[in-house]
C-alpha positions in Angstrom: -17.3 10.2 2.4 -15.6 10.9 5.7 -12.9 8.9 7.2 -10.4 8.4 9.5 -7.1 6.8 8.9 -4.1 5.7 10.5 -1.0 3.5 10.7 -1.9 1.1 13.4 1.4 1.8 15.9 3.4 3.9 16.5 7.0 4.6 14.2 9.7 2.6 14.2 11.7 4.5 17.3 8.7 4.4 19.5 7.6 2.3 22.8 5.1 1.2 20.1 6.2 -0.3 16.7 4.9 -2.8 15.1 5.7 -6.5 13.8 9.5 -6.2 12.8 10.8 -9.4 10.3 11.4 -9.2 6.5 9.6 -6.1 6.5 8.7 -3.5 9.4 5.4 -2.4 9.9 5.9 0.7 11.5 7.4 1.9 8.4 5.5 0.2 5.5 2.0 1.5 7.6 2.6 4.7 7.2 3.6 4.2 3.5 -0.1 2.9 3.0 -2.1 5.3 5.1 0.0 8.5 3.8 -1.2 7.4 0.2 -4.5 6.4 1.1 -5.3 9.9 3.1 -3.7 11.4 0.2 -6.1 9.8 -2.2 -9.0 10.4 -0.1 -8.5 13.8 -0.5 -7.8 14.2 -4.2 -11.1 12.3 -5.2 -13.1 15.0 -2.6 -13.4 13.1 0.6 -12.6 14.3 3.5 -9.8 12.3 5.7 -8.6 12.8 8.9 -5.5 11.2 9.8 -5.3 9.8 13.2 -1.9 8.6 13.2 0.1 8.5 16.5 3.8 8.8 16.2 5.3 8.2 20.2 2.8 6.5 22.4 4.5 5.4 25.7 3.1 1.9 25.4 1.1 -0.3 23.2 -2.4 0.5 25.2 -1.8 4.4 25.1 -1.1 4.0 21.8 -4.2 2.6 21.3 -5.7 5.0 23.5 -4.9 7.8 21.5 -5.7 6.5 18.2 -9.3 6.2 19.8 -9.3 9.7 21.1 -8.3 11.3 18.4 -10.5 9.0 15.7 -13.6 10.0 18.4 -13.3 13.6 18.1 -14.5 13.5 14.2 -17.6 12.4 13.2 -16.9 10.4 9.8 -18.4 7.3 8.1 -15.6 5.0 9.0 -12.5 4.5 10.5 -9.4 2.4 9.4 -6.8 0.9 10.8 -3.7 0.4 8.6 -1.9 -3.0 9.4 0.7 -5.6 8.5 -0.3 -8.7 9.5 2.8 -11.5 11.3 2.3 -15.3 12.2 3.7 -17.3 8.9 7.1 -17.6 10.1 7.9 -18.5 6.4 11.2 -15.9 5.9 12.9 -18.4 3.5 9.1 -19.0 1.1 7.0 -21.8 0.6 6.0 -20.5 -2.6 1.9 -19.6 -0.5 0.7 -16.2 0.2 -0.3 -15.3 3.5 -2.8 -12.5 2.5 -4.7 -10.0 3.2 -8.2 -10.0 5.9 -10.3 -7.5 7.5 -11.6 -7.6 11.3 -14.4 -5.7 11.7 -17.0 -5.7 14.8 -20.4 -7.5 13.7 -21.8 -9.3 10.5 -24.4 -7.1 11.0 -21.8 -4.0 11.0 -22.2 -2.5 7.2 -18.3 -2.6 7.6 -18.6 -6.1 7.2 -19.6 -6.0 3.2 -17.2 -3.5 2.8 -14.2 -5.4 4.0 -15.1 -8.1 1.5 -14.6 -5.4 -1.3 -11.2 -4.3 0.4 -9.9 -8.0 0.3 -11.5 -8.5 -2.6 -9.8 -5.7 -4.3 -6.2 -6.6 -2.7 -6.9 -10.4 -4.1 -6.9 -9.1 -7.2 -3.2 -7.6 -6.9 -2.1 -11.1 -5.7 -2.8 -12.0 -2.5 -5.0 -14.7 -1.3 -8.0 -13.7 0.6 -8.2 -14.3 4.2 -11.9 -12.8 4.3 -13.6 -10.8 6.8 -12.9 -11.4 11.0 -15.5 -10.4 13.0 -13.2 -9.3 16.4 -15.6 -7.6 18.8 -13.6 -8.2 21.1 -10.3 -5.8 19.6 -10.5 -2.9 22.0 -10.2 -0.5 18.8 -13.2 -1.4 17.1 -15.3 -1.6 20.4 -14.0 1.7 21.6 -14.4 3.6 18.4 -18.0 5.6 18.2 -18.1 5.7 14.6 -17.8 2.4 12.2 -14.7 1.1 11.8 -12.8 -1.6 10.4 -8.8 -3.0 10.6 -7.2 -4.3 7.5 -4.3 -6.4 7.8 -2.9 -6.3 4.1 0.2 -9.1 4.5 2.7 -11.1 6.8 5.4 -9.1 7.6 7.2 -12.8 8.4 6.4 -14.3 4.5 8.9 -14.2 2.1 6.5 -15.0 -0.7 4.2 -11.9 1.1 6.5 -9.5 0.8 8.4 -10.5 -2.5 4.8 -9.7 -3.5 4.4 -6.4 -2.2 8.2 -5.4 -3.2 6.4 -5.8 -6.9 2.7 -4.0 -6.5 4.0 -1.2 -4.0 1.9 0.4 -0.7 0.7 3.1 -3.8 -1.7 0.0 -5.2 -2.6 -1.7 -1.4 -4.0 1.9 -0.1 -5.8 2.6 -3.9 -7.2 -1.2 -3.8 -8.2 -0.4 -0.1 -10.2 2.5 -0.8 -11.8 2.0 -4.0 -13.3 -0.9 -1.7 -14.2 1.1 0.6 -15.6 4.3 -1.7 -17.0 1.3 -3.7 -15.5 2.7 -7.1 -12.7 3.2 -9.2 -10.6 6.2 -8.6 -8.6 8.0 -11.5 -4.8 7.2 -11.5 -3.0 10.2 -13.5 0.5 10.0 -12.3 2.8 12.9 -12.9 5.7 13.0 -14.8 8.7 12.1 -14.1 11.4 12.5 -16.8 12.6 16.2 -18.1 11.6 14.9 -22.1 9.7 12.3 -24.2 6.8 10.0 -23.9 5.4 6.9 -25.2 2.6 5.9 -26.8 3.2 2.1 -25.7 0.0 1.2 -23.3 1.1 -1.0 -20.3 -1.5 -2.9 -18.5 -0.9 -4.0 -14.5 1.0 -7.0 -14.5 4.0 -9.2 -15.0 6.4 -7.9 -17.2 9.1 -10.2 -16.1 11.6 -11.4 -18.9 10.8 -8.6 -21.0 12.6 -5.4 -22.0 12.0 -1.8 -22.8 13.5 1.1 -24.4 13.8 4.4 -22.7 12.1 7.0 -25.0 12.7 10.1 -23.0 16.0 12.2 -23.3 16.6 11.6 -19.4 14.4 9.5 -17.0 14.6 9.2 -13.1 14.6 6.1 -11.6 12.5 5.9 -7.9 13.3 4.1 -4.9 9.3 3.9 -5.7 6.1 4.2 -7.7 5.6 7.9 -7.4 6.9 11.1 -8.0 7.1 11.8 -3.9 10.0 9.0 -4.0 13.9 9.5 -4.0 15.7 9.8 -7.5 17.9 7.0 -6.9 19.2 7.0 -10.8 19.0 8.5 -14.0 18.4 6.3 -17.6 19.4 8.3 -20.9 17.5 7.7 -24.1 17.5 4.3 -25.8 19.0 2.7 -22.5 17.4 -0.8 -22.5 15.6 -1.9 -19.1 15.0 -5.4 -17.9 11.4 -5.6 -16.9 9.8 -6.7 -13.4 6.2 -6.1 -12.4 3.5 -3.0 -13.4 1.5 -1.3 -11.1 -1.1 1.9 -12.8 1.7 3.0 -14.9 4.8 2.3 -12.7 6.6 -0.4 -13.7 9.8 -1.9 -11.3 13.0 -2.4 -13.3 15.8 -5.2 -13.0 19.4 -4.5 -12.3 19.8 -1.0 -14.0 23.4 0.5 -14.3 24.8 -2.6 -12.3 21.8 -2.1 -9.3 21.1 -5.3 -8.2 17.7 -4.0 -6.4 14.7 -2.5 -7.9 14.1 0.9 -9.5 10.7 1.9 -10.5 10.0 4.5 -13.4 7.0 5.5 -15.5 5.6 3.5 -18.2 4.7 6.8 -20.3 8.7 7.6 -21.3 9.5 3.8 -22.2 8.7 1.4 -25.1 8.4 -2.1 -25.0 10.4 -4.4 -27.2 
């Protein structure tokens, strides 16, 4: 396919940022689209990113997103959002969700948002459905298809507790194998110097469980990826207190006194 993507405003330190609460979407947007261009483009797609950085307002941000989505001619074009409105930042235990607005029922976009929130249901998040917004000057000024998906409340606790576990690596991959309508491959590379298990760990909750590190040294992410900051180091047969596994990163518990998260590679650890 062809596509355009982009982060729906403009960063952080612009006229233009997004909903700013638990979580900022001017940051985590550009986390999903970066990934989901760069996906694109590994299975053989061809995506043109669209993001604009410093707009001098919300409306010429807008504007320019539309200008520059205009000049390619692709199959579709999506907007990468965080959603706001629950006003929930303490958690009442009920996920916001994800939903897609699209322009018409009669829009092809509008089966194909049903996969994308279909797919991000399936990581957790309760399904909002498919909007139809004619209305949203983005999706009537935009000449080719397009479609704007809202992934989470950036003002949910239980939302973005959520996300802290899957990662904006599994929203963009759930988003486009929607949208491709198929699975993609997922080999992540390695990160550790040594070693590797043979122990096979399926996406899911691993909370409560432990592991032992099987490689000679293994990096710890801020992240699931190898593009993330090293942000510690585990030695072999360190035990790991377990969290959540996403495609073969799995988020870790309080290593080496770290109260946050760290998130290393399922293929250098074994299960206890």
């Amino acid at each position: 396919m062809r596509l355009n993507s982009h982060a729906g405003h403009g960063k952080q330190d612009s006229k233009s940022c997004g909903a700013v609460d638990i979580i900022k979407e001017s940051i985590e947007d550009r986390l999903v689209n970066d990934t989901f261009v760069k996906l694109g483009r590994e299975d053989g797609n061809t995506v043109f990113d669209c993001t604009v950085d410093y707009p001098n307002s919300q409306q010429d941000c807008l504007n320019k997103i539309v200008v520059k989505c205009n000049a390619n001619w692709v199959d579709l074009d999506v907007s990468h959002h965080f959603n706001s409105g629950r006003d929930d930042d303490l958690g009442d235990g009920s996920i916001g969700g994800v939903e897609v607005y699209v322009y018409s029922t009669n829009d092809p976009t509008y089966e194909i948002g049903k996969r994308v929130c279909a797919n991000i249901e399936k990581l957790g998040f309760k399904n909002r459905g498919v909007k139809v917004k004619p209305e949203y000057f983005y999706l009537r000024k935009t000449k080719n298809k397009a479609m704007i998906i809202e992934y989470l409340f950036v003002d949910d606790k239980d939302d973005c507790n959520l996300y802290k576990k899957v990662g904006h690596e599994a929203l963009a991959k759930a988003a486009l194998e929607g949208i491709l309508n198929k699975k993609l491959d997922n080999k992540p590379n390695s990160n550790t110097s040594q070693g590797s298990s043979t122990t096979n760990f399926k996406n899911g909750d691993y909370t409560g469980k432990k592991a032992r590190v099987a490689a000679n040294v293994l990096n710890v992410r801020w992240d699931r990826g190898t593009n993330f900051d090293i942000i510690g180091k585990l030695k072999k047969n360190d035990i790991v207190k377990l969290n959540y596994c996403i495609n073969g990163w799995i988020s870790i518990e309080g290593y080496k006194g770290n109260k946050g998260l760290g998130y290393i590679h399922t293929d250098y650890i074994e299960l206890l």
